[in-house]
Wavefront OBJ file of the C-alpha trace (Angstrom):
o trace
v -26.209 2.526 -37.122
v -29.726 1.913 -35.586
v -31.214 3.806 -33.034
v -30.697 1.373 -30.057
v -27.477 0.894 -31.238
v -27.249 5.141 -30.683
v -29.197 4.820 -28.045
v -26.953 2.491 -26.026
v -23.955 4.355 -27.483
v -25.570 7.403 -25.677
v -26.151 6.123 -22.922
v -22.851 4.646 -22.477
v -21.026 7.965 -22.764
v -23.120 9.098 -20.839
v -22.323 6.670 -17.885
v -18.873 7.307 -18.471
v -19.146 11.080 -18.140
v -21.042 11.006 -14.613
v -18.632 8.250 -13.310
v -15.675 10.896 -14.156
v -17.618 13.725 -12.958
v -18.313 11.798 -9.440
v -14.810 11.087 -9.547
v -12.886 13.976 -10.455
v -15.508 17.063 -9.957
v -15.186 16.680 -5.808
v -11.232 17.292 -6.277
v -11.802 20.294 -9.082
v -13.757 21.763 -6.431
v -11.575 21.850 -3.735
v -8.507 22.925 -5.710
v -10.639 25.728 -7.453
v -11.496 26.745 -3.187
v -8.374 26.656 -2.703
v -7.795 29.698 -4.467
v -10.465 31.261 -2.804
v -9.659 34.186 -0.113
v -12.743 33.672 2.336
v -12.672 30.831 4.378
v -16.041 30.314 4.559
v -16.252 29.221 0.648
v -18.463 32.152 -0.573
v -19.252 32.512 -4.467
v -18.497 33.580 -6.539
v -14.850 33.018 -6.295
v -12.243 36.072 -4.915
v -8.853 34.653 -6.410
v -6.211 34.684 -3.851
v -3.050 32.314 -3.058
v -3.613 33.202 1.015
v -3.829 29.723 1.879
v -1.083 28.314 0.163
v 1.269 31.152 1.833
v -0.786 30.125 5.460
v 0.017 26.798 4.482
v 3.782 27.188 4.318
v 3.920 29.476 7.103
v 1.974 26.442 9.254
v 5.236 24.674 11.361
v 2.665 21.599 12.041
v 1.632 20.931 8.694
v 4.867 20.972 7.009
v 6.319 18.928 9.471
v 3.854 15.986 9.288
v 4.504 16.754 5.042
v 7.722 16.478 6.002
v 7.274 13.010 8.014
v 4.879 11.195 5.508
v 7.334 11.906 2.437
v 10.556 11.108 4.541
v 8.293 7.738 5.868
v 6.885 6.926 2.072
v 10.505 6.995 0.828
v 11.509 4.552 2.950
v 8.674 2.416 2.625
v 8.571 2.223 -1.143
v 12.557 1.477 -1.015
v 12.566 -1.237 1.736
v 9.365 -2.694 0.698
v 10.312 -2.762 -3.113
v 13.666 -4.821 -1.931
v 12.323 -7.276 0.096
v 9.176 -7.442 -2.417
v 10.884 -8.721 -5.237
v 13.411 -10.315 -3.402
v 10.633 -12.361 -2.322
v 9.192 -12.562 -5.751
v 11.687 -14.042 -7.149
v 12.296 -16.517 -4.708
v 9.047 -17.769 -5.530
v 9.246 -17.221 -9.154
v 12.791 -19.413 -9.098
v 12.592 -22.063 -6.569
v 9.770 -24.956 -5.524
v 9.548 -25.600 -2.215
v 6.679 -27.110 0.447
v 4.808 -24.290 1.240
v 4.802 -22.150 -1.865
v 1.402 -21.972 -2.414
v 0.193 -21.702 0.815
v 2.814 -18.853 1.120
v 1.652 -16.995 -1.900
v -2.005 -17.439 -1.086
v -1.152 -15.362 2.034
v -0.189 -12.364 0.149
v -3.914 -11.581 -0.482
v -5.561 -11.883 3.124
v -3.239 -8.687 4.034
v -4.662 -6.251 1.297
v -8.324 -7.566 2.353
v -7.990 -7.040 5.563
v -9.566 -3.986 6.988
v -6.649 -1.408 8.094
v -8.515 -1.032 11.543
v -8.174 -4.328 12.242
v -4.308 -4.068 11.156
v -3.385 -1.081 13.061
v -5.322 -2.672 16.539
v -2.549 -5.358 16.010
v 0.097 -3.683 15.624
v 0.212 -1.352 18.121
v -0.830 -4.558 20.883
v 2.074 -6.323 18.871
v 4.689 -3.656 18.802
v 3.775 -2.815 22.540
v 4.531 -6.672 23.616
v 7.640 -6.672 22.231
v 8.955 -3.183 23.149
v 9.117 -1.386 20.233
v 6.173 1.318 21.012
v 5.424 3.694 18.854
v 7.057 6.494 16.700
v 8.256 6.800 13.646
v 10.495 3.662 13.534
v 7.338 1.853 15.139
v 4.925 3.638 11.656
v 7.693 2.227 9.266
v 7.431 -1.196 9.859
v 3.431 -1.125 9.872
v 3.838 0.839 6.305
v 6.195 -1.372 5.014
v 4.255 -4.543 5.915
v 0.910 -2.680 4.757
v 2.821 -2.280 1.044
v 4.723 -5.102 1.034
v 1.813 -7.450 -0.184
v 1.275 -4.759 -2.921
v 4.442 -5.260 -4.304
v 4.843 -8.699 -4.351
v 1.407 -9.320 -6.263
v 2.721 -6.230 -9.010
v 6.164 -8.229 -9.551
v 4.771 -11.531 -9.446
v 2.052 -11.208 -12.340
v 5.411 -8.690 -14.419
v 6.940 -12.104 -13.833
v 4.984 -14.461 -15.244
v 5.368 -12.972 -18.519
v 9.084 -13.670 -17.836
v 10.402 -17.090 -19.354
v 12.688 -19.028 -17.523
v 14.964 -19.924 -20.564
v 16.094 -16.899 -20.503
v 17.915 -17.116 -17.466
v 18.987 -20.726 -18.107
v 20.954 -19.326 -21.685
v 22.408 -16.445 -19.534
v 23.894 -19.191 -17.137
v 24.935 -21.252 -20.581
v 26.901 -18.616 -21.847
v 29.020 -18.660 -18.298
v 26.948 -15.622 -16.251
v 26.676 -16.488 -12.295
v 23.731 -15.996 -10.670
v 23.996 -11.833 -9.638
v 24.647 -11.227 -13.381
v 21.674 -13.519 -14.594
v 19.688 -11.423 -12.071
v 21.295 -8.087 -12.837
v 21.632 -8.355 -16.828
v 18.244 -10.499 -17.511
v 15.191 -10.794 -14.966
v 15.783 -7.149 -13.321
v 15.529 -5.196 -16.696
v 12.355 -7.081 -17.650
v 10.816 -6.728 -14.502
v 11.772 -3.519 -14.070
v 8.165 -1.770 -14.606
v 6.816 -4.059 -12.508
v 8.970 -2.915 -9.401
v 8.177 0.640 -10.513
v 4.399 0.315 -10.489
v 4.890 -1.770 -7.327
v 6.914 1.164 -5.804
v 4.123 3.386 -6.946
v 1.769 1.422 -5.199
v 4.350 1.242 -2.285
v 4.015 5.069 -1.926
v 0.646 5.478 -2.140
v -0.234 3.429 0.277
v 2.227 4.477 2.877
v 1.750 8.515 2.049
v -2.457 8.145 2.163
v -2.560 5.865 5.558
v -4.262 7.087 8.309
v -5.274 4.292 10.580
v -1.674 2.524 11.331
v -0.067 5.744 11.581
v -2.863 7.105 13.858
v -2.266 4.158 16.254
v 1.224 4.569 16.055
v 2.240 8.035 15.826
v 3.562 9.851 19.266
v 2.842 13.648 19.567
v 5.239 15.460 17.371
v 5.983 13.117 15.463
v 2.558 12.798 13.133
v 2.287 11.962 9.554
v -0.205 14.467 7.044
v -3.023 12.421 7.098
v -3.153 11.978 10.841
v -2.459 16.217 11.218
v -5.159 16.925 8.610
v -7.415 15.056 10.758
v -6.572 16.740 13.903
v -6.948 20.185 11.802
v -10.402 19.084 10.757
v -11.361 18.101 14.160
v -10.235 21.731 15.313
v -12.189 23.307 12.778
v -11.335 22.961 8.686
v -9.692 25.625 7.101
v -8.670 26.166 3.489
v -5.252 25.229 4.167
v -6.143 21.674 4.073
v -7.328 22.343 0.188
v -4.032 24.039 -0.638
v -1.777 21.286 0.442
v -4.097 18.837 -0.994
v -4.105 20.862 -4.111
v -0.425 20.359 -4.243
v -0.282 16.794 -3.245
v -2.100 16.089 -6.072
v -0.428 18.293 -8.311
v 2.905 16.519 -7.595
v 1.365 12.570 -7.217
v -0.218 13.358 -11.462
v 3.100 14.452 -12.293
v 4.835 11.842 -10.838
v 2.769 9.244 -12.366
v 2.996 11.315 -15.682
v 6.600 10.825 -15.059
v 6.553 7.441 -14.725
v 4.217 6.502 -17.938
v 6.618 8.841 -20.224
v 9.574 6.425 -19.200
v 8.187 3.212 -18.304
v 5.100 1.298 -20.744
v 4.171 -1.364 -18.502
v 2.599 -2.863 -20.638
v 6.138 -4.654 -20.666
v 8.386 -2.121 -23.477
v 10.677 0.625 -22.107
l 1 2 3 4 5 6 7 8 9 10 11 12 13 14 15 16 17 18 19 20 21 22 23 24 25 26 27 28 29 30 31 32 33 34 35 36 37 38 39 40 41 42 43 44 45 46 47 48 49 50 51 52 53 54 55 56 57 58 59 60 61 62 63 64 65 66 67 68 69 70 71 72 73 74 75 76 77 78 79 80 81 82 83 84 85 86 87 88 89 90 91 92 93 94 95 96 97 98 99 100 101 102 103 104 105 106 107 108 109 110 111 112 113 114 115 116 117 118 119 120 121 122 123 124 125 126 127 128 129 130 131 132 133 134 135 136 137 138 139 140 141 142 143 144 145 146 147 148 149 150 151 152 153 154 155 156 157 158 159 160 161 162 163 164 165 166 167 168 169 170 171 172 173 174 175 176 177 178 179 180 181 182 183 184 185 186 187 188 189 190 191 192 193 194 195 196 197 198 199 200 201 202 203 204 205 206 207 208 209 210 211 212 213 214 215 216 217 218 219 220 221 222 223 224 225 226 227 228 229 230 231 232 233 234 235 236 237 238 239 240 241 242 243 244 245 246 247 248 249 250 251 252 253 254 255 256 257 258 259 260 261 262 263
């Protein structure tokens, strides 16, 4: 090997290992605080779970916990329906339109969530459904409903048609071509598109901030009424275990599902 070859080896590992450490050292640091007993993050560390027992002693905080898991469920169910119910509607039939329609899935995801949430609360207002938590469901599930669509869409065109046309030969209706052939392939395409689905409904802070009534806030939207009020480690413990939970569900996920297309 020469030496630039080394050199740019070198130097490409080390570009690697700052763009992990910019990514990954902020969170290391506030899960190792989190562990710390003063609240005014003075080193070197006094190990302590105080703020994790705070944190589940803290009504308001559990509660909006509470409301953005109950509020992600639904969103990644409804929005994984209707997504690749969608999807393969497209997928399966031609119709004027169609690509006009499925250029319209993008502008959603590109447009800025502040501009989004405006809307929705001046469109949910005009036709009476306020706000609340039936009022942050719908702006969720339209929010991940692009997501999904564009994750089953490109699972699907890996999927060949034939397929479905030899199910139908050998005397399957529709359901069963649906249930028995496209579902299983697509299948780790509706998972990452749930995944997606979550995420995006769990993190969001702008809709749910327009939308939310007192007592009825998501996490996000609490944390950043705590912060406001004056930050305490609590916010690092349940952010610890947020994390915690989202690596192991997504370590989960990847033990069952290859979507790279194999089960």
């Amino acid at each position: 090997m020469s030496p630039v070859t080394r050199l740019l080896n070198g130097a490409g590992k080390l570009a690697v290992g700052l763009l992990l450490a910019f990514l990954y050292l902020p969170i290391v640091i506030m899960a190792l605080m989190s562990f710390n007993a003063s609240p005014f993050y003075q080193l070197p560390l006094e190990w302590s779970t105080t703020w994790y027992h705070s944190f589940f002693q803290n009504r308001q905080l559990i509660d909006a916990t509470l409301n953005s898991l109950g509020i992600a469920v639904v969103t990644t169910v409804v929005a994984s329906i209707l997504g690749t119910a969608a999807s393969l509607a497209l997928f399966r039939y031609e119709f004027r339109g169609k690509k006009l329609l499925q250029a319209m899935l993008l502008p959603p995801i590109a447009i800025p969530w502040l501009i989004t949430g405006t809307a929705m609360l001046i469109f949910f207002f005009g036709i009476g459904i306020g706000r609340g938590l039936h009022a942050i469901i719908l702006g969720h599930v339209a929010l991940a409903l692009p997501y999904v669509m564009v994750v089953v869409n490109a699972r699907l065109k890996t999927f060949s048609p034939e397929l479905e046309e030899a199910a139908r030969s050998l005397g399957a209706n529709q359901w069963q071509v649906t249930r028995r052939v496209t579902l299983p392939w697509i299948a780790p395409g509706i998972i990452a598109g749930g995944l997606f689905a979550f995420a995006v409904s769990f993190d969001q802070f702008v809709v749910s901030y327009f939308l939310a009534t007192p007592g009825q806030t998501t996490l996000p939207v609490e944390i950043y009424a705590a912060i406001r009020k004056g930050f305490t480690p609590e916010i690092n413990a349940v952010s610890t275990i947020i994390i915690v939970l989202s690596m192991a569900l997504m370590l989960l996920t990847a033990r069952f599902y290859k979507f790279g297309g194999e089960k």
